[in-house]
C-alpha positions in Angstrom: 116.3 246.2 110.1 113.0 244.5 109.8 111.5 242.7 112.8 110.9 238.9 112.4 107.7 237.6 110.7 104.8 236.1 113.6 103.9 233.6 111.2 101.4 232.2 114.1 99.9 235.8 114.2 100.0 236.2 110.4 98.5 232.5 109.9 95.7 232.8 112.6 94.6 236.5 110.5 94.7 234.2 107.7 92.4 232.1 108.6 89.5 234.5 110.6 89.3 236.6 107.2 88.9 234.0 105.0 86.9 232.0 107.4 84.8 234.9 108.1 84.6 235.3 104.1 82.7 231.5 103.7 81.0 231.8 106.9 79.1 235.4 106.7 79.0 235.7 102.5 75.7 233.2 102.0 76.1 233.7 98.5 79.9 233.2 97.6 80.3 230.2 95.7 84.1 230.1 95.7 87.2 232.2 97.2 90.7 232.2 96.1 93.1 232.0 99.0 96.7 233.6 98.0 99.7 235.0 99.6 103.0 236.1 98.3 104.6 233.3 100.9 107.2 230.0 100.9 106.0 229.0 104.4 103.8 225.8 104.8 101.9 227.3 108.0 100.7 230.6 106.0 99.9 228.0 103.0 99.0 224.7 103.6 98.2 224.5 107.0 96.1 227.8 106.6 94.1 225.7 104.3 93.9 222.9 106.6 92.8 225.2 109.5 90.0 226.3 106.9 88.9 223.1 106.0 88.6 222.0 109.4 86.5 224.9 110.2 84.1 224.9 107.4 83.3 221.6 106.2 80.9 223.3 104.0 83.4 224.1 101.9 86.4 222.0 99.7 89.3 222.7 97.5 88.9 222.9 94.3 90.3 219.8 92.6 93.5 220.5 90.8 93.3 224.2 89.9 95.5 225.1 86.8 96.2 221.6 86.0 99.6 222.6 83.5 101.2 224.3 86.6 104.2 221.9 87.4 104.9 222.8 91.2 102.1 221.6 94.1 101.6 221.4 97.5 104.3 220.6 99.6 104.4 216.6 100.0 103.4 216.0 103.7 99.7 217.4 102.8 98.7 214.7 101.4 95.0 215.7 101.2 95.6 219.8 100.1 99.0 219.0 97.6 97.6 218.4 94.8 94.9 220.7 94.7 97.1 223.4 95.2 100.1 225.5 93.9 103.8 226.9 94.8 106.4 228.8 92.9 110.1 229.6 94.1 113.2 231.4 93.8 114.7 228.0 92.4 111.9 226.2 90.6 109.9 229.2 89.6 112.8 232.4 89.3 109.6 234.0 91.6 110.4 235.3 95.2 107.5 232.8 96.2 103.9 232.3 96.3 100.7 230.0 96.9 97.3 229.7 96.0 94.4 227.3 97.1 90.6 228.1 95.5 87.8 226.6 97.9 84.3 225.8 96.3 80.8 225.6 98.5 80.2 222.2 98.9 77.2 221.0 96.6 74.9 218.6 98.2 76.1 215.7 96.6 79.1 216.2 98.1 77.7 217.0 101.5 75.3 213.5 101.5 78.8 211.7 100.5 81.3 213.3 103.1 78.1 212.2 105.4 78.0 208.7 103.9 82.0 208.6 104.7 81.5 209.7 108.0 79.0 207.1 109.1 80.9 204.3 107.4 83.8 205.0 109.3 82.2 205.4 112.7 80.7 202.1 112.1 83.7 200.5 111.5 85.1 202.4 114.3 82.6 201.0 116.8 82.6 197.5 115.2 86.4 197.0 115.7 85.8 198.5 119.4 83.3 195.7 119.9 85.3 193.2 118.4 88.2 194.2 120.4 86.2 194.0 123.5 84.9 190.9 122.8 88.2 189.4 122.1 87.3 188.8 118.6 90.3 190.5 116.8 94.1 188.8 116.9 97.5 189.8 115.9 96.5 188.4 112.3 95.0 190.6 110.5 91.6 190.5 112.7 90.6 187.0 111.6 90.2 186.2 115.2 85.9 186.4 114.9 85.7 184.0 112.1 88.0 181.7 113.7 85.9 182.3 116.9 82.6 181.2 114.5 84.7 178.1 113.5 85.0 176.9 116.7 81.7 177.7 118.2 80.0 175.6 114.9 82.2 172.2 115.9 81.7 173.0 119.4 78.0 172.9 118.9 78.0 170.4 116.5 80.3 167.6 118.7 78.4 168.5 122.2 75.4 170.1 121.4 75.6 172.2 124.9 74.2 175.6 125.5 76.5 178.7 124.1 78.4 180.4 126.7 77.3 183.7 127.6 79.2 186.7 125.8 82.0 188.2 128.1 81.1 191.8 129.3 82.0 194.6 127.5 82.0 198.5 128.1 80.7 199.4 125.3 77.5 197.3 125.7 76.2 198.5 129.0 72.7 196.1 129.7 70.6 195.9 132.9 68.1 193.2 133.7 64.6 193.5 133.3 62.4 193.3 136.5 59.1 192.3 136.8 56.4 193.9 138.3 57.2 191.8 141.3 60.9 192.7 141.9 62.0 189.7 140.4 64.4 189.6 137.7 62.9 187.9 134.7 66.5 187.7 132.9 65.8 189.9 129.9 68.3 192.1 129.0 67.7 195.6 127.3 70.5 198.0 126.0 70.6 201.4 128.0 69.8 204.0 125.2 
């Protein structure tokens, strides 16, 4: 009788060698990554495991594009760049293969580009939610917040009210060279 598989252990080998492969081969372009396996942590979460821990690297989009049988559904990202046969579908006792490219620069300045877009709008809607700017519609709570502020300095032409503190925008006041606060306000760096 056979022992049972460790398909933790077998997945973590998995991904040191190929990991390994990308990280200490400088001139490896691409790397096939196969196993003779019907389990989604030696397949697809292998590749997401290597993803995650070279971002240097990608899948190659949509290898063997006739082959009818991807990625199982719940990878969104890896399914259809990658392929599975079966005993049912495939009259195969299983397998799985995933081909990772180098990155090319292009690709590199994009993922970057995506990266920095998404941070900003990360920190925008932190600001906004601090500043009580977004509502349970949708987030059309600032430009309603605009709205109001126009007619409300339109009808009584007063001062605008000082922004509520937030967080995420620590200032300090300015002093002078005699102690005394000049009411600048300067963000901490």
């Amino acid at each position: 009788q056979q022992p049972p598989l460790d398909l933790t252990a077998l997945s973590n080998q998995q991904l040191a060698i190929v990991s390994r492969a990308l990280q200490e081969l400088p001139q490896l372009q691409a790397l096939a990554y196969s196993t003779c396996s019907v389990h989604a942590q030696e397949n697809e979460g292998v590749v997401q495991r290597i993803l995650e821990a070279n971002p240097g690297w990608r899948l190659t989009p949509r290898i063997l594009p006739s082959w009818p049988h991807r990625g199982l559904p719940e990878f969104t990202d890896i399914a259809p760049h990658v392929l599975r046969a079966s005993l049912v579908d495939d009259s195969t006792n299983g397998f799985f293969v995933a081909r990772f490219e180098r990155r090319t620069k292009a690709d590199k300045l994009e993922k970057k580009s995506k990266k920095k877009q998404k941070e900003k709008k990360q920190r925008k809607r932190k600001l906004d939610d601090c500043n009580g700017n977004n509502d349970d519609n949708g987030g059309d709570g600032e430009k309603k917040q605009r709205k109001k502020s126009k007619k409300h300095k339109k009808s009584k032409r007063e001062e605008p009210l000082e922004p509520l503190p937030c967080p995420l925008l620590e200032t300090k006041t300015k002093e002078s060279s005699d102690g005394e606060s000049n009411g600048v306000k300067e963000k901490k760096k």
